[in-house]
N, C-alpha and C positions, 0 to 999 in steps of 0.2 A: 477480324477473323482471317482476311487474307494473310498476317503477321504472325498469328497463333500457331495457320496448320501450315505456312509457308506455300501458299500455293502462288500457280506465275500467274501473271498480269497479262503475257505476253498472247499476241493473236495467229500465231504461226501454228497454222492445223484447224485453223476454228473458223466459221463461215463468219464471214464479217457480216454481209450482204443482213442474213438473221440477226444477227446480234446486234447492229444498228437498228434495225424495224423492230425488234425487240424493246430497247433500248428507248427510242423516241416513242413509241406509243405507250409506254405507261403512264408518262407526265402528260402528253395530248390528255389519256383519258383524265386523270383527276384534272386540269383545266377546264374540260368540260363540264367534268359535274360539278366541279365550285362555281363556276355559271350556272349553272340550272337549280344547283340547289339556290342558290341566291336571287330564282325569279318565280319559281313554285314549290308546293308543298315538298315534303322528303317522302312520304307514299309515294306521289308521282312519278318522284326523279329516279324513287330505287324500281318502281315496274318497269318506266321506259329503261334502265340501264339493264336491268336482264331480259328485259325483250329483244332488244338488240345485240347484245350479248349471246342468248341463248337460236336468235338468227342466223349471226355470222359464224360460231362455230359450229352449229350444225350443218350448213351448207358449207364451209368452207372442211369439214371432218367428211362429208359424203363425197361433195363434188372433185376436193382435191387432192386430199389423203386415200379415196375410195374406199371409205369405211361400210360398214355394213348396218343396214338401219333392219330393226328384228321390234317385233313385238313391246319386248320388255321394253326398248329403248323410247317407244312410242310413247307407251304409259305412263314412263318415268318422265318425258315431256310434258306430255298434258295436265299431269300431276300436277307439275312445277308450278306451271302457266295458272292451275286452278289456285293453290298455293296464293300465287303471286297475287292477283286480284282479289283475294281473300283479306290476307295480307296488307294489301295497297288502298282497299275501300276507307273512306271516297277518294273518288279519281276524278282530277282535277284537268277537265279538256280544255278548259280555255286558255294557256299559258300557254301559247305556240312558241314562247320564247326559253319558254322550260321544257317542255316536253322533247324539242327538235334535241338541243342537244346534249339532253340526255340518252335521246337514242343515238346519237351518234356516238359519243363516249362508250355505251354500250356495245356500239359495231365495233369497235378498237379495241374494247378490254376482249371479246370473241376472236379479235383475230389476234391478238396477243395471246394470251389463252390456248389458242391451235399454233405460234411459232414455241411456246414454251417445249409443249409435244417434241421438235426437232432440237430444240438445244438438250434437252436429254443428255448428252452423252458429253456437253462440255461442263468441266467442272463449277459445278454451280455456285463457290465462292467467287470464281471470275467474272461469270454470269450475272452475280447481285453486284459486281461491283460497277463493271460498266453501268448498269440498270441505274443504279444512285448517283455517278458521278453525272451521269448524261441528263437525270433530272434538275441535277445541283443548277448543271450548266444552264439549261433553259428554263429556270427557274429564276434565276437573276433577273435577266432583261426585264423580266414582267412585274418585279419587287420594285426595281428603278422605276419603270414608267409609271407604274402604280404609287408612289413612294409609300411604300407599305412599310412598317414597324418591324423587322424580324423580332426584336428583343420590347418589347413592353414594360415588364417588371422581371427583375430577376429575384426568386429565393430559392430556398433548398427545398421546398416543396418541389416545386415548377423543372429544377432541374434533374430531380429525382423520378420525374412523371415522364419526364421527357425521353431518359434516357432508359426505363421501360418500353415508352412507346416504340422509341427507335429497335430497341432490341427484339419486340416483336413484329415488328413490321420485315426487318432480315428474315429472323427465324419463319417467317409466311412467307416469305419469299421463296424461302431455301425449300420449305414441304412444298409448294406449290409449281414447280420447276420440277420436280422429284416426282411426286405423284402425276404429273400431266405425261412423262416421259412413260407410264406403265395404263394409261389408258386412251381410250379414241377420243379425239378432240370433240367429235358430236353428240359424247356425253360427261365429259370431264366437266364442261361447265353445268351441265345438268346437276351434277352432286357437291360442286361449290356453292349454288344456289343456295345448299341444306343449313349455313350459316343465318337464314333466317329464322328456322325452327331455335336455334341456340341463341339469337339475337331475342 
């Protein structure tokens, strides 16, 4: 993409400070919740990941941003929340080894979530790319220590799957950068949520 529409790479104008904590916490979260999915249920891991989620950006869209909390916003909250344990039955309390961090992942995907809101206005092909290369990076280290298989079995299946998946995981990238830029962080993640309804 960056090759396609020729956009720069370059960080001259662009808040690094964000775009680093951007950048590091998308891989933080998914290391989290492949730990947690890997010690409890996936109901669990996905309620504690939007509970924590739907925590930090709303304190973090009121308290810091000074968003405005109204009625609708409430409903559309509790909604969620009803949703979610709807959704997440049964809930599995005893996996303190699952539950922890997946809420924690949760807090980092909200307040990733609430920095997307400020990168708004840098070009969001630069934005996806640091994002990817920065997981690449800290993705390694953990493939070595782990001596994990990247490759398995290769066919034309497999690489055909693959390279859908990657093309939509950009492409959510890119809407999701873009729509956070045109709403308040203390409900932006409230209407991501709605990918359960479609799940």
């Amino acid at each position: 993409i960056i090759l396609i529409t020729k956009s720069s790479i370059k960080l001259k104008g662009i808040n690094i400070k964000l775009l680093t904590l951007f950048a590091i916490s998308i891989p933080i979260t998914s290391f989290f919740m492949i730990y947690a999915i890997s010690s409890t249920k996936a109901a669990t891991v996905v309620f504690m990941l939007y509970a924590g989620s739907l925590l930090s950006s709303f304190l973090i869209g009121t308290l810091i941003y000074k968003e405005s909390v109204n009625k609708i916003k409430i409903i559309s909250l509790i909604s969620v929340i009803i949703g979610l344990i709807i959704f997440t039955t049964p809930f599995d309390y005893t996996s303190i080894m699952g539950i922890t961090p997946a809420f924690i992942g949760g807090i980092i995907e909200g307040f990733s979530n609430a920095i997307r809101k400020k990168l708004g206005d840098i070009k969001r092909e630069t934005t996806l790319f640091y994002q990817y290369l920065t997981t690449i990076l800290l993705s390694l280290p953990l493939i070595i220590i782990t001596q994990e298989k990247i490759i398995r079995e290769i066919s034309l299946e497999g690489i055909i799957i693959t390279i859908i998946f990657g093309t939509l995981l950009v492409f959510i990238g890119y809407l999701m950068l873009y729509g956070f830029k045109f709403f308040d962080a203390n409900i932006g993640t409230t209407i991501l949520s709605s990918e359960m309804f479609f799940s």
